[in-house]
N, C-alpha and C positions, 0 to 999 in steps of 0.2 A: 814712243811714237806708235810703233805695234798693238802697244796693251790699247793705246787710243781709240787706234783704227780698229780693234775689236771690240771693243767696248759699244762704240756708233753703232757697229752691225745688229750686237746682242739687241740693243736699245729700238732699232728699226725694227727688228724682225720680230720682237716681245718677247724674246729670251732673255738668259742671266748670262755675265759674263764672268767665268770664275776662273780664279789665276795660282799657279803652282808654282813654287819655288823648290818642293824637294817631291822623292816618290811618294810621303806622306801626304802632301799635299794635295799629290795628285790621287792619291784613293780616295782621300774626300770627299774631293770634288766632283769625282766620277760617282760615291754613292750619295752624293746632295744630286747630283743631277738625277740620277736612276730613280731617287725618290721623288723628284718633282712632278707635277702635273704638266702634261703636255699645255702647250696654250691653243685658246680658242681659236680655229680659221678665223679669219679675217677678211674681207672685203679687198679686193684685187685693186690695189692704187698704182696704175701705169705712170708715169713720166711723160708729162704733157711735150709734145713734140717742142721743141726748141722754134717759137716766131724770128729771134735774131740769130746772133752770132754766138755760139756757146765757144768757148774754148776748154779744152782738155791739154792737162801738162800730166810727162813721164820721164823719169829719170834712168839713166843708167850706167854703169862704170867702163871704164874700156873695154872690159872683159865680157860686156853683156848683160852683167848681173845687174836685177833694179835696184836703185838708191833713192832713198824719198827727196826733193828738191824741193828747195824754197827760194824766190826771188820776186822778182815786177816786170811786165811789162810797160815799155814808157811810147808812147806817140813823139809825133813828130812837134806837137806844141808844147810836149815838154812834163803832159799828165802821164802819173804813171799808177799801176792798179797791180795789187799784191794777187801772187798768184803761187801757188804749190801745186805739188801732185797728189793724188786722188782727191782731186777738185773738180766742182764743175760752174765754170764763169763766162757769164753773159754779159756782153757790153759790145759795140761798134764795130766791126767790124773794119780794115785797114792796115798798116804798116805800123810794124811792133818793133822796138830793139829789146830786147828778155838776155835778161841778164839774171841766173841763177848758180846753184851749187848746192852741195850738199848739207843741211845745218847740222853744227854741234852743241853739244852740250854747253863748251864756252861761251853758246848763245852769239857765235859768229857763225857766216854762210864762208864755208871753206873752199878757196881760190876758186871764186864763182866765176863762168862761161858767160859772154856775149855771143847775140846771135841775134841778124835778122830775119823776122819772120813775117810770114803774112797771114791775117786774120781775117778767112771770108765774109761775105754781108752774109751770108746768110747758112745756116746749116752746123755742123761739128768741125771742128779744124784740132786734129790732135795732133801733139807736138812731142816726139821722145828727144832729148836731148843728152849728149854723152857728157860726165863731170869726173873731174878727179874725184878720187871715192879718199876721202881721210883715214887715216887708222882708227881700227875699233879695238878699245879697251874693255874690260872682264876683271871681273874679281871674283875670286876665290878664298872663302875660310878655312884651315884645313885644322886638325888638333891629331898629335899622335898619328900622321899622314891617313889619316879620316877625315873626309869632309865633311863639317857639320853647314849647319844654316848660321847666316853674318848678319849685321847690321847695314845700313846703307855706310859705305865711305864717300867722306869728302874731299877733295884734291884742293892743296895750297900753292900757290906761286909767292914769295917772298910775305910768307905770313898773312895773306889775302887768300879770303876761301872764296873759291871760284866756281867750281858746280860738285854736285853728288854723285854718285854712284850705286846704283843699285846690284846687287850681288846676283850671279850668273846671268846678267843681262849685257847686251852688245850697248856701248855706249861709241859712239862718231866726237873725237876729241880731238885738236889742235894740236900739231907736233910740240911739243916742248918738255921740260922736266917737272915734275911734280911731286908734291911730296903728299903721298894718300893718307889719309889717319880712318880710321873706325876702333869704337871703343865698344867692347864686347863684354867687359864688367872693371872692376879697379885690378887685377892681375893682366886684363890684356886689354891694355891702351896701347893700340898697334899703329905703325909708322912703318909705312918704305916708301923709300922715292923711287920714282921711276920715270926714265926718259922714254919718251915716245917720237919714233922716228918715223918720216912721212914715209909709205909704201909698206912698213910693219905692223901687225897687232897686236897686242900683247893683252895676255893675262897676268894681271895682281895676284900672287898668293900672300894672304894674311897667316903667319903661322901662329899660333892663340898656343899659351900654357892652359892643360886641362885641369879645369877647375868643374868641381861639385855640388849640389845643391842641398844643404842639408840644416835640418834643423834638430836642434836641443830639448829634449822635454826633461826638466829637471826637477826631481819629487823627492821633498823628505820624504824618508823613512820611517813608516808603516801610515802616510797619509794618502787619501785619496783623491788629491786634486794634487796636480801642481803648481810649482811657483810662474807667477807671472812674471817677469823678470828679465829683462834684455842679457843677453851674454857677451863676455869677451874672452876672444880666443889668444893666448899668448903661444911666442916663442921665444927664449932666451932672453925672458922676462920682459919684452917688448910686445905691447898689443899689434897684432896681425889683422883680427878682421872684427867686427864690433856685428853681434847678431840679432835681429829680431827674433824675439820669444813668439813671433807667430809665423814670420814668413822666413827665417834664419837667414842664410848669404850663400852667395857663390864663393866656396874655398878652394885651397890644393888641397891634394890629398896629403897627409901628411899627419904628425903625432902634434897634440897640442893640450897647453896647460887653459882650465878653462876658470872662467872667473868673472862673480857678480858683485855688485856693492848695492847691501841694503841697511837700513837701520838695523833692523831683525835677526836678516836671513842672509846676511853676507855666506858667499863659498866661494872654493880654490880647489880646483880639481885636476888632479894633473894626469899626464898619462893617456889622453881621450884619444884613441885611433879614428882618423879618420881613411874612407878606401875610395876606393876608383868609381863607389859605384854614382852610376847621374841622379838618383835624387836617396835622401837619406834622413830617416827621422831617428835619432839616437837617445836612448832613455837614460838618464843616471840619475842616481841615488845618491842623496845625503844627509847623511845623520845630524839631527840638531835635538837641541831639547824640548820640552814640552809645559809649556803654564796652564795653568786653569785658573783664568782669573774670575769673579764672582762676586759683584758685588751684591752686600746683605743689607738690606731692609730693614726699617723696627717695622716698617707696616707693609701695605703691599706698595710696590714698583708703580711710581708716579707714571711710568711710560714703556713700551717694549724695547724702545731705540736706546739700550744701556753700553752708550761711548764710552771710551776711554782710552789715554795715549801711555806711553810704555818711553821713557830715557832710559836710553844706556846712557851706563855710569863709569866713569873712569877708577881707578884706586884711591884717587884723593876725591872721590863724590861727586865729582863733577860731569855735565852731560857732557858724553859724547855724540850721541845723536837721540833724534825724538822719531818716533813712528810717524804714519797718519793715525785717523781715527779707526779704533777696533771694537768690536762688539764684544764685552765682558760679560758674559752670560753664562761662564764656566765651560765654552767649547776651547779644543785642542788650541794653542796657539803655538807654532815653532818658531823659537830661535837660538840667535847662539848662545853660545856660551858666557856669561858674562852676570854684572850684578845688574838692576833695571829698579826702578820707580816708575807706579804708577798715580799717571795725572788722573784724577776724575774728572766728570764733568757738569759744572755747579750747577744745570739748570735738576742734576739730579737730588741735588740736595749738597751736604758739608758729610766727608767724609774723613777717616784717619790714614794717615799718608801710610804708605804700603811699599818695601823695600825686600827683593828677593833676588836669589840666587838662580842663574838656571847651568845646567849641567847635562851636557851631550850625554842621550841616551835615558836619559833621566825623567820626570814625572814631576810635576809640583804643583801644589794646589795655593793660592793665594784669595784667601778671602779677604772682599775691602767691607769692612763694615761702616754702617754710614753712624758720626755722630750723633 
């Protein structure tokens, strides 16, 4: 309701209205504003005097403090006309019964006040009105008694998600018990319940396991590209975290066995330390062997695009897996160690089937000659 009511102002007046959740936020936002351009004056627009009965509503708790309120005023024939505070509403002037309170989040007006008032024919008639004030609830992330920044939490009542929560903001909620969830990655899918008692406020703390952000770049040895290749992180030979090869995951810190499945370029790495720090790009190395496939001509190369696919081959000859399509042009190819056949491809012409070894650390030239 706050950010709202600021936001109107920004919007009235021609400014921006920028919003912080931590001190980075706020330095931001202080050097986005420092950098903007002042706005142009503008033309002096008064507030035409009020012809009828304007009315003005304001809220406040026993203690004085303001509270934003929402309700109706109803007449005596029974119409009645939605009104809140920092409003401003025109209509008839007369005898009003206003019945308001403070709203929550529940999206209910908490044990809202009757009162009858009077509404002049003509001129401002402001109304402060005193309401029980609901408890306000707060949430807090913390990690390693550090507070970081959260997600929004949701609050359930018997498996029924009921409203949000935005993190270090005051939210006006409904006494009752609740059970708050925010998920801040797959190690903290957080949950506490919390009862809320009318006359008390309470702040949520979320305690979050510290998890890191880090990614893999993982290169045979002595090439200069790496492998493209999703990773998985084990432990105790159970996959743990399953990583993108470009944007990796949020992990614990912690030692872990690392591990890809390719036709090719399968690896198992074990040993990988991972540390504390918040973001981390970690290099390893793995030896595989080397082909140099090539396919030979009687004449010149019907095309530049010279495909061709690679089976791994079991003991008894049988494939174990196929590649996709590779360019046999006699560049480096890595992989494991194993026996392989290679497929040609007929729009190249009819070639002699071709069956080789490759051997970690190793070099091998494979020429395919074409029949």
């Amino acid at each position: 309701m706050a950010r709202g009511a600021m936001q109107c102002i920004a919007h009235a007046s021609g400014t921006t209205y920028l919003d912080a959740q931590s001190a980075q936020d706020l330095g931001d936002a202080i050097e986005q504003a420092a950098a903007s351009d002042p706005p142009e004056p503008g033309e002096a627009r008064p507030q035409p005097p009020a012809t009828g009965s304007e009315f003005r509503l304001a809220g406040q708790d026993p203690d004085g403090n303001f509270v934003p309120v929402r309700g109706s005023l109803t007449n005596a024939s029974g119409e009645s006309i939605d009104v809140a505070s920092n409003g401003r509403f025109v209509f008839e002037g007369g005898a009003y019964t206003l019945r308001v309170g403070v709203p929550t989040v529940n999206g209910v007006i908490y044990e809202p006040v009757t009162q009858e008032v009077q509404v002049a024919a003509t001129g401002i008639t402001r109304i402060v009105v005193t309401v029980p004030r609901p408890p306000i609830v707060t949430t807090r992330f913390v990690e390693s008694d550090i507070d970081i920044s959260g997600p929004m939490a949701r609050a359930y009542v018997d498996e029924r998600d009921v409203f949000g929560l935005l993190p270090g903001e005051e939210h006006f909620v409904l006494p009752g018990t609740y059970e708050l969830r925010a998920r801040l990655n797959e190690d903290n899918d957080l949950r506490v319940t919390a009862t809320i008692v009318a006359g008390e406020d309470r702040e949520v703390v979320f305690e979050a396991v510290k998890t890191v952000r880090v990614k893999l770049v993982v290169t045979p040895e002595g090439a200069d590209r790496a492998l493209r290749l999703n990773q998985e992180l084990l432990q105790n030979g159970e996959v743990v975290y399953k990583l993108h090869v470009n944007n990796g995951h949020d992990v614990r810190p912690g030692v872990y066995t690392v591990r890809a499945d390719h036709p090719l370029t399968p690896f198992f790495i074990e040993g990988v330390e991972i540390g504390d720090e918040e973001q981390q790009t970690i290099d390893l190395t793995v030896r595989f062997g080397v082909a140099q496939i090539q396919y030979v001509f009687k004449a010149e190369a019907p095309t530049t695009d010279l495909r061709c696919w690679l089976e791994r081959l079991d003991e008894g000859g049988q494939r174990m897996a196929r590649s996709g399509a590779l360019q046999c042009a006699g560049e480096d190819l890595y992989l494991a160690a194993g026996h392989y056949r290679v497929r040609t491809w007929d729009r190249l012409g009819e070639f002699e089937t071709v069956e080789f070894d490759a051997e970690v650390g190793s070099t091998v030239a494979v020429p395919v000659p074409e029949r």
